[in-house]
C-alpha positions as CSV (number, residue, x, y, z in Angstrom):
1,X,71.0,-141.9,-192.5
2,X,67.9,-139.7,-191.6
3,X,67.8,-136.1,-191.9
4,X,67.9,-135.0,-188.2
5,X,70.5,-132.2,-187.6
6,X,70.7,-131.6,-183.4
7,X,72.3,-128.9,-182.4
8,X,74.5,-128.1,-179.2
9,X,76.5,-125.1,-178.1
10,X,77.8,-122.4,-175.5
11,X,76.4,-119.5,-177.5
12,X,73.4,-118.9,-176.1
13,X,70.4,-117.4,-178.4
14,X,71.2,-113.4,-177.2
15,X,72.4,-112.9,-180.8
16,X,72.7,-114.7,-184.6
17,X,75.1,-117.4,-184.3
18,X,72.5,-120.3,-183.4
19,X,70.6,-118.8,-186.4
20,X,73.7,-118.7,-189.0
21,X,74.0,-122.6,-188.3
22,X,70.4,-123.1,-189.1
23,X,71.0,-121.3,-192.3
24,X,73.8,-123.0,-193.0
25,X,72.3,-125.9,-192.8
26,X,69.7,-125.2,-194.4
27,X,71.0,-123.6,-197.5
28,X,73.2,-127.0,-198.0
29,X,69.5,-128.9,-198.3
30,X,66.4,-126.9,-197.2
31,X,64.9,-130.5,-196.4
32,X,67.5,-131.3,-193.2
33,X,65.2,-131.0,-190.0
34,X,67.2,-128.6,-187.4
35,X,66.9,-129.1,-183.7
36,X,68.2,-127.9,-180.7
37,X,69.7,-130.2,-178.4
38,X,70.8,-126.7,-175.9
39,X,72.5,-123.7,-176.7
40,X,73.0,-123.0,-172.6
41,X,76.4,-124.8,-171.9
42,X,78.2,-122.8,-169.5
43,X,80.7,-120.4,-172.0
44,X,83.5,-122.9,-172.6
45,X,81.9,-126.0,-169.9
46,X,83.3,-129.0,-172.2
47,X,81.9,-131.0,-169.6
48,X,78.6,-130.3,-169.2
49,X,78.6,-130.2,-173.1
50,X,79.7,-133.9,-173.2
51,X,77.2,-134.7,-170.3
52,X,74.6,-133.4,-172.6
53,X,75.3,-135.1,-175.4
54,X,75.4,-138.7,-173.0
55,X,71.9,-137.6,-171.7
56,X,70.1,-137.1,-175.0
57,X,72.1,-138.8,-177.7
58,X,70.7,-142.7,-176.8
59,X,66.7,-141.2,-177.5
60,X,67.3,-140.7,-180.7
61,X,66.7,-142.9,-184.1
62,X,69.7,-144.5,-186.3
63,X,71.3,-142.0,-188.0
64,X,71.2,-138.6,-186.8
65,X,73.7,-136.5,-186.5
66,X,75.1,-133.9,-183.8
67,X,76.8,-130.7,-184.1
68,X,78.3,-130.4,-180.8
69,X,80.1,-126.6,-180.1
70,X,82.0,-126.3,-176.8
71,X,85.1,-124.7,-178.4
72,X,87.5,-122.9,-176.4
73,X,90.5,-123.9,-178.8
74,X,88.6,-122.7,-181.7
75,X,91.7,-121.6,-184.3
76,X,93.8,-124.1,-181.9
77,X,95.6,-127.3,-183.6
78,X,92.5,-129.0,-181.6
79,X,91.0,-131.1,-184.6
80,X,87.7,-131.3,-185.9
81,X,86.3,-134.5,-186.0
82,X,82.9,-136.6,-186.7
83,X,82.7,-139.9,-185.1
84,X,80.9,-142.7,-185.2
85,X,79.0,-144.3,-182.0
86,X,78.3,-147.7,-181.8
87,X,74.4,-147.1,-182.2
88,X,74.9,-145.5,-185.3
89,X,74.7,-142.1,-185.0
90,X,77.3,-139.4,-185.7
91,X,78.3,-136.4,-183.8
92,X,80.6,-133.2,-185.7
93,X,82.7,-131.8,-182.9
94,X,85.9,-130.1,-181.8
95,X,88.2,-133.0,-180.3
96,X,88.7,-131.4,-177.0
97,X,87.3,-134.3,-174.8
98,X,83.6,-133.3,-175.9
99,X,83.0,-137.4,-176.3
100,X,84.1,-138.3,-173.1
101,X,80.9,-139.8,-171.9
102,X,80.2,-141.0,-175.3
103,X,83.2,-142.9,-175.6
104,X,82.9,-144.5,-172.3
105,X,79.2,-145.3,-171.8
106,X,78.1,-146.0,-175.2
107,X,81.0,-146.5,-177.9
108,X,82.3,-145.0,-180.6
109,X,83.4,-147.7,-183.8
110,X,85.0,-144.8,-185.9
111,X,85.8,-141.1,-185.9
112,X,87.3,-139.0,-189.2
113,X,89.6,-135.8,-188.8
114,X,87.0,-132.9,-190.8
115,X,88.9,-132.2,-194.1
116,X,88.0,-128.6,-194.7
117,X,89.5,-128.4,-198.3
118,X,86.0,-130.2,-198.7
119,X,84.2,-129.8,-196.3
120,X,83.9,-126.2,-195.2
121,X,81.6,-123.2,-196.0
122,X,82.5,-121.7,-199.1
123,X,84.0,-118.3,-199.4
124,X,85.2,-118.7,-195.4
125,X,88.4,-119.6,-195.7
126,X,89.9,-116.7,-193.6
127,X,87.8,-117.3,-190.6
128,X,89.5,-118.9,-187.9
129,X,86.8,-118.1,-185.3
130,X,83.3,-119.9,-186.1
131,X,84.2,-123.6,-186.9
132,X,80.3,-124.0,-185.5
133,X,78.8,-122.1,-188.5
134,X,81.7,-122.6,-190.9
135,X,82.9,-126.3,-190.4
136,X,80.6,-128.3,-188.1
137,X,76.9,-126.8,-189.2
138,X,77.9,-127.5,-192.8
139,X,79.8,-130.6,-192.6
140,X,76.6,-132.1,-190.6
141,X,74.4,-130.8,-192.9
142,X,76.2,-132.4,-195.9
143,X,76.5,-135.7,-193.7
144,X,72.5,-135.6,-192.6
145,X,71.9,-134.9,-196.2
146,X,73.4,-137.6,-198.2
147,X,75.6,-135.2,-199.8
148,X,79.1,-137.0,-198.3
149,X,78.9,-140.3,-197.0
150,X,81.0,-140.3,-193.9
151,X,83.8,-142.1,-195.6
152,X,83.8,-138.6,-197.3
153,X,84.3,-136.5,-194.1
154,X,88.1,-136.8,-194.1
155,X,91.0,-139.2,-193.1
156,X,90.5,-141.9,-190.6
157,X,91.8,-141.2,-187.1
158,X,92.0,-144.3,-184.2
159,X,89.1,-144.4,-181.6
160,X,92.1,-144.5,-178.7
161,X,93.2,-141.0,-180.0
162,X,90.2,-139.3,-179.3
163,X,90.9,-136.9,-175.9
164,X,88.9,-137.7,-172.9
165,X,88.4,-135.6,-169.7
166,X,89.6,-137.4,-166.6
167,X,86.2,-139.7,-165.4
168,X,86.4,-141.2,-161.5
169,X,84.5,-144.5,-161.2
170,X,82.2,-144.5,-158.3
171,X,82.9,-147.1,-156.0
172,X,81.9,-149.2,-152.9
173,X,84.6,-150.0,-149.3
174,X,83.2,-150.5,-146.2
175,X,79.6,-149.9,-146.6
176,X,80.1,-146.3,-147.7
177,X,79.5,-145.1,-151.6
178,X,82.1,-142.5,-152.8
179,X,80.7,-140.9,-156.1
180,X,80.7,-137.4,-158.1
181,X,78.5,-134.8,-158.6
182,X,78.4,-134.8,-162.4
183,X,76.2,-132.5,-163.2
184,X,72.9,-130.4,-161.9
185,X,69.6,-130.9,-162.9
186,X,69.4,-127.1,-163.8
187,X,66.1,-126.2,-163.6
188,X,65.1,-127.9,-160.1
189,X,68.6,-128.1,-158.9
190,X,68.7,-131.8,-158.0
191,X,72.3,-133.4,-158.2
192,X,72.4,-136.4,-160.8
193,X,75.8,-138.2,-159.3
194,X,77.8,-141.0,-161.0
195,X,76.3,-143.8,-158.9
196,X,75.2,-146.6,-161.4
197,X,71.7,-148.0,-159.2
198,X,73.0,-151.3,-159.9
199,X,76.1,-150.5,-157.6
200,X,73.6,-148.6,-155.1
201,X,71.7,-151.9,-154.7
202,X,74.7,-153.4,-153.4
203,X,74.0,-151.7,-150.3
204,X,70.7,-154.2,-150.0
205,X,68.2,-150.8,-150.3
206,X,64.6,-151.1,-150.1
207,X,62.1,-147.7,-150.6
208,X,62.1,-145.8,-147.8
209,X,65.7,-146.7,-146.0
210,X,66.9,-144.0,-144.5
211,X,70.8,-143.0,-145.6
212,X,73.5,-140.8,-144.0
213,X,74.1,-138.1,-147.0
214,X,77.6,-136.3,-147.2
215,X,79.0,-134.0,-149.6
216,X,81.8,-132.4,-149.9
217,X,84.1,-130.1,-152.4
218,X,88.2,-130.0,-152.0
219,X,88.1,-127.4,-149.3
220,X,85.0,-128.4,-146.8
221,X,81.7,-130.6,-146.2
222,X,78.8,-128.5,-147.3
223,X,76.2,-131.3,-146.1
224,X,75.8,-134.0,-143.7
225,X,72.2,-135.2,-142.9
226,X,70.0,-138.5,-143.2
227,X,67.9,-139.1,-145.8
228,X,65.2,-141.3,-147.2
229,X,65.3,-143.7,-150.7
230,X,62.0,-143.0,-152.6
231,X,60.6,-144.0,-155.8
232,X,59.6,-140.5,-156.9
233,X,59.5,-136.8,-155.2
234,X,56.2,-138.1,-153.9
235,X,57.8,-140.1,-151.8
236,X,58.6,-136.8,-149.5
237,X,57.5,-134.2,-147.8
238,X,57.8,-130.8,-149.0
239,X,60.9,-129.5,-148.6
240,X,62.6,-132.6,-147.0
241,X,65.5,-134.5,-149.3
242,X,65.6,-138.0,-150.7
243,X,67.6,-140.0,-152.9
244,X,65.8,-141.2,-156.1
245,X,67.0,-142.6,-159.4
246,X,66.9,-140.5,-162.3
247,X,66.5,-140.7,-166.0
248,X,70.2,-141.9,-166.8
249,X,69.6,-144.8,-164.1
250,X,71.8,-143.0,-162.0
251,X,71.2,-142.3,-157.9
252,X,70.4,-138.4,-157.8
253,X,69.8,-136.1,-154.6
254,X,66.8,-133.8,-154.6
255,X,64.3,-131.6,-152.2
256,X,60.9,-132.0,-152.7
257,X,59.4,-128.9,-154.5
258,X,63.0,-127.1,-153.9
259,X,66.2,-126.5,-155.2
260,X,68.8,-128.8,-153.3
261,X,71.7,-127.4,-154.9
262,X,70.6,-124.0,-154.1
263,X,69.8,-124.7,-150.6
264,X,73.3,-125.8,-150.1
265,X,75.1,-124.3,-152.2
266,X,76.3,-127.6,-154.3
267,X,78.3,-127.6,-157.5
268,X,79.0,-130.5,-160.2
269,X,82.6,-131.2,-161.2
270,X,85.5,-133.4,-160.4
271,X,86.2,-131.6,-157.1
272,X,82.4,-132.4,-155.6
273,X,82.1,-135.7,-154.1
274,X,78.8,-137.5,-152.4
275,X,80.0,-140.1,-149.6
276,X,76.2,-142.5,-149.1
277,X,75.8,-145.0,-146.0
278,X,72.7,-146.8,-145.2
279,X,71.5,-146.2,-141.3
280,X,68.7,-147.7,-139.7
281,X,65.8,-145.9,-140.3
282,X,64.5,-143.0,-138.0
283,X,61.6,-144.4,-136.0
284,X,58.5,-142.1,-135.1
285,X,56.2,-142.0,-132.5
């Protein structure tokens, strides 16, 4: 175990609650280093929270542990839970299908229901409202610490039990790829799909092919064009889309010094899918 405490919620930093679970943290040992993994989930996005968590968790050493807060069920019989991924590291979370993307793509060995006769703030017994500052920032802290080893967190729960959100596997038929939009890029607006590159290559792609792009949500197509496969934005001319792979080694969609998501007014989510087809590419005079 290390002392990294990394911190992820919907809160936002507009008032004190990030702060309370740094001082939580810190007044169980001042020598736990706090970061912030975000605090800018969409309010009550358990999806983007757990897409979050997949993005960032892998960079990190042995042994730190995540406080993840997404918690719309918070005073719910949802439990509270810290489990155990396969690469060592420990995340303190509501079960509410936070560690879907977790589960899935990297593994989780063992996971413990929080036992907050022990593991709780003391003197907050009657709040039924912050589990982030009153259970999860102290329980990680103790766990980050030393002070409980994680047999200590509470009673063992199986792996299978933990909830997941409902995942569709991107697949290939008839020379077409039929993915999700996961999640945006947020800043740039580039779409990061759930298109693994190895499956992409089965469509025998070379930099610069040129691709037949639609996407679509459950009530219309909101784009059909062609495209080219480059290694970087460089790869295009300003303004103009390409495909690229991104940092998950996934295929995402982007225009070159622009917001593709904005431009076309693209979401992330179950309902948003991305058809791909390779064309010949456009010849110019």
């Amino acid at each position: 175990m290390n002392n990294f405490l990394v911190l992820q919620t919907d809160f936002g930093t507009g008032d004190g609650a990030v702060s309370a679970m740094y001082g939580v943290a810190l007044s169980v040992d001042p020598s736990v280093r706090v970061f912030d993994l975000t605090h800018e989930i969409p309010q009550y996005n358990i999806w983007e929270g757990a897409y979050r968590l997949y993005q960032t968790i892998s960079y990190w050493p042995e042994g730190t542990v995540f406080v993840s807060v997404v918690d719309p069920g918070v005073g719910s019989e949802r439990r509270s839970i810290v489990a155990k991924t396969e690469t060592n590291q420990y995340i303190v979370t509501p079960d509410n299908g936070t560690l879907t993307q977790i589960k899935k793509h990297i593994g989780i060995v063992e996971a413990r229901i929080i036992d907050e006769n022990v593991n709780r703030l003391p003197k907050s017994g009657e709040s039924y409202t912050f589990h982030g500052r009153d259970v999860y920032a102290f329980t990680g802290a103790r766990l980050t610490s030393g002070i409980i080893p994680f047999e200590q967190v509470g009673p063992e729960v199986e792996v299978s039990s933990i909830i997941e959100l409902p995942l569709t596997e991107a697949c290939l038929d008839k020379r077409i790829i039929t993915g999700n939009i996961d999640i945006l890029d947020i800043r740039f607006g580039n779409l990061w799909t759930n298109i693994d590159r190895e499956l992409f290559k089965q469509l025998e792609i070379e930099y610069g092919d040129s691709f037949e792009v639609k996407i679509e949500n459950e009530t219309r197509q909101v784009y059909k064009s062609i495209m080219t496969y480059g290694r970087s934005f460089a790869d295009s001319h300003l303004g103009e889309p390409l495909l690229y792979v991104n940092s998950l080694d996934k295929i995402g969609v982007a225009l070159n010094q622009g917001s593709f998501a904005k431009a076309y007014h693209v979401q992330s989510g179950a309902n948003w899918k991305i058809f791909i087809q390779k064309v010949p590419n456009i010849a110019y005079n």
